[in-house]
C-alpha positions as CSV (number, residue, x, y, z in Angstrom):
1,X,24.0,-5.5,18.2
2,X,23.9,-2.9,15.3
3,X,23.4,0.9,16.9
4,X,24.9,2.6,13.6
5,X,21.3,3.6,12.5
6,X,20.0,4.0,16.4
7,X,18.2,0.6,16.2
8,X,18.9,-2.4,17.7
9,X,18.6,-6.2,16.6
10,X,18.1,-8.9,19.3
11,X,18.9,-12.6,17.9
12,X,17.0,-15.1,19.7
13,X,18.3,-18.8,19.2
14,X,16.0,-21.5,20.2
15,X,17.0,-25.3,21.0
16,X,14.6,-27.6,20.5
17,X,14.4,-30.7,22.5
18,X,12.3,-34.0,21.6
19,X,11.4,-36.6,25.0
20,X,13.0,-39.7,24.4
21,X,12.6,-42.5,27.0
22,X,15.4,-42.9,29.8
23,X,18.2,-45.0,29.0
24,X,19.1,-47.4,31.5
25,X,22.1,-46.5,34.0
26,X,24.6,-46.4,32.4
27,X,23.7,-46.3,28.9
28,X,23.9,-43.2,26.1
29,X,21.0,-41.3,25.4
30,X,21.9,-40.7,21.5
31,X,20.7,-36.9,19.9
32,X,21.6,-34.8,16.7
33,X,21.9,-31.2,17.3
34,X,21.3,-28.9,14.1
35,X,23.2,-25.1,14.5
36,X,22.3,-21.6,13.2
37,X,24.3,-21.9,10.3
38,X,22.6,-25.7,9.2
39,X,25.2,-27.5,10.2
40,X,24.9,-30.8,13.2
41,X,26.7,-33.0,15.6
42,X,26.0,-36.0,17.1
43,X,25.9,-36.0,21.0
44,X,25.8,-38.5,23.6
45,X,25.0,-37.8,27.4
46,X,25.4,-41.1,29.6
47,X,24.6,-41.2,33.3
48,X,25.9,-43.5,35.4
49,X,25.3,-44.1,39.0
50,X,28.5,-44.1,41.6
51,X,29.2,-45.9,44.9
52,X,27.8,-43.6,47.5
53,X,24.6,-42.5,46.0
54,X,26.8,-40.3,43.3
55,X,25.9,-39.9,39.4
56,X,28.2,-39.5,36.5
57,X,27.0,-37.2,33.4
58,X,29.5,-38.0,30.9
59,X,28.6,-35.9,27.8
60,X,30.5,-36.4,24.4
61,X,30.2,-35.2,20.8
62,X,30.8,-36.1,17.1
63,X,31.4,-34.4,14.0
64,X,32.2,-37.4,11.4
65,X,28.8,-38.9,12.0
66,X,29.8,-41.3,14.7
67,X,33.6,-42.3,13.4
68,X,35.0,-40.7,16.5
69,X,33.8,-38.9,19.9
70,X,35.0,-36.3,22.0
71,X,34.1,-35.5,25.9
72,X,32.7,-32.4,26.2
73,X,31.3,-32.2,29.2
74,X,32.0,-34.9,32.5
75,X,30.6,-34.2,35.6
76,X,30.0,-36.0,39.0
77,X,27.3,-35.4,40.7
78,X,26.6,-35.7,44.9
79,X,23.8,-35.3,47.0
80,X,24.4,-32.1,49.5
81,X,24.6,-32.8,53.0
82,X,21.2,-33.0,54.6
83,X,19.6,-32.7,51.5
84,X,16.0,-34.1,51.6
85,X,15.4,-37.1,49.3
């Protein structure tokens, strides 16, 4: 924020998302995110189901157009006690 001439600047960044059909459990759901600055990464998310109702999201990235991934994000998710389903 620039107050050195009493105004300010906001800088909104919007993500744009496209709907893809669901992979199948288990499998990666494949996207290219683009940055500010025009550069973009490939990303990954895969969710896989666990014993006991549980889901893995498994979330990786890559910068070499696919040559190499790295986790970014790996989560496991479970249902909260009395939860309705």
């Amino acid at each position: 924020m620039d107050t050195s001439r009493g105004m300010r600047s906001v800088v909104v960044v919007l993500a744009l998302t496209a709907v893809v059909p669901a992979p199948a459990a288990g499998q990666a759901s494949p996207g290219c995110e683009q940055l500010a600055d025009g550069s973009s990464y490939l990303d990954r998310t895969t969710l896989s189901p666990l014993a006991g109702g549980e889901v893995r999201q498994h979330i990786e990235v890559s910068t070499d157009r696919g040559e190499s991934w790295r986790t970014t994000f790996d989560a496991v998710y479970r249902r909260v006690s009395g939860a309705p389903r």
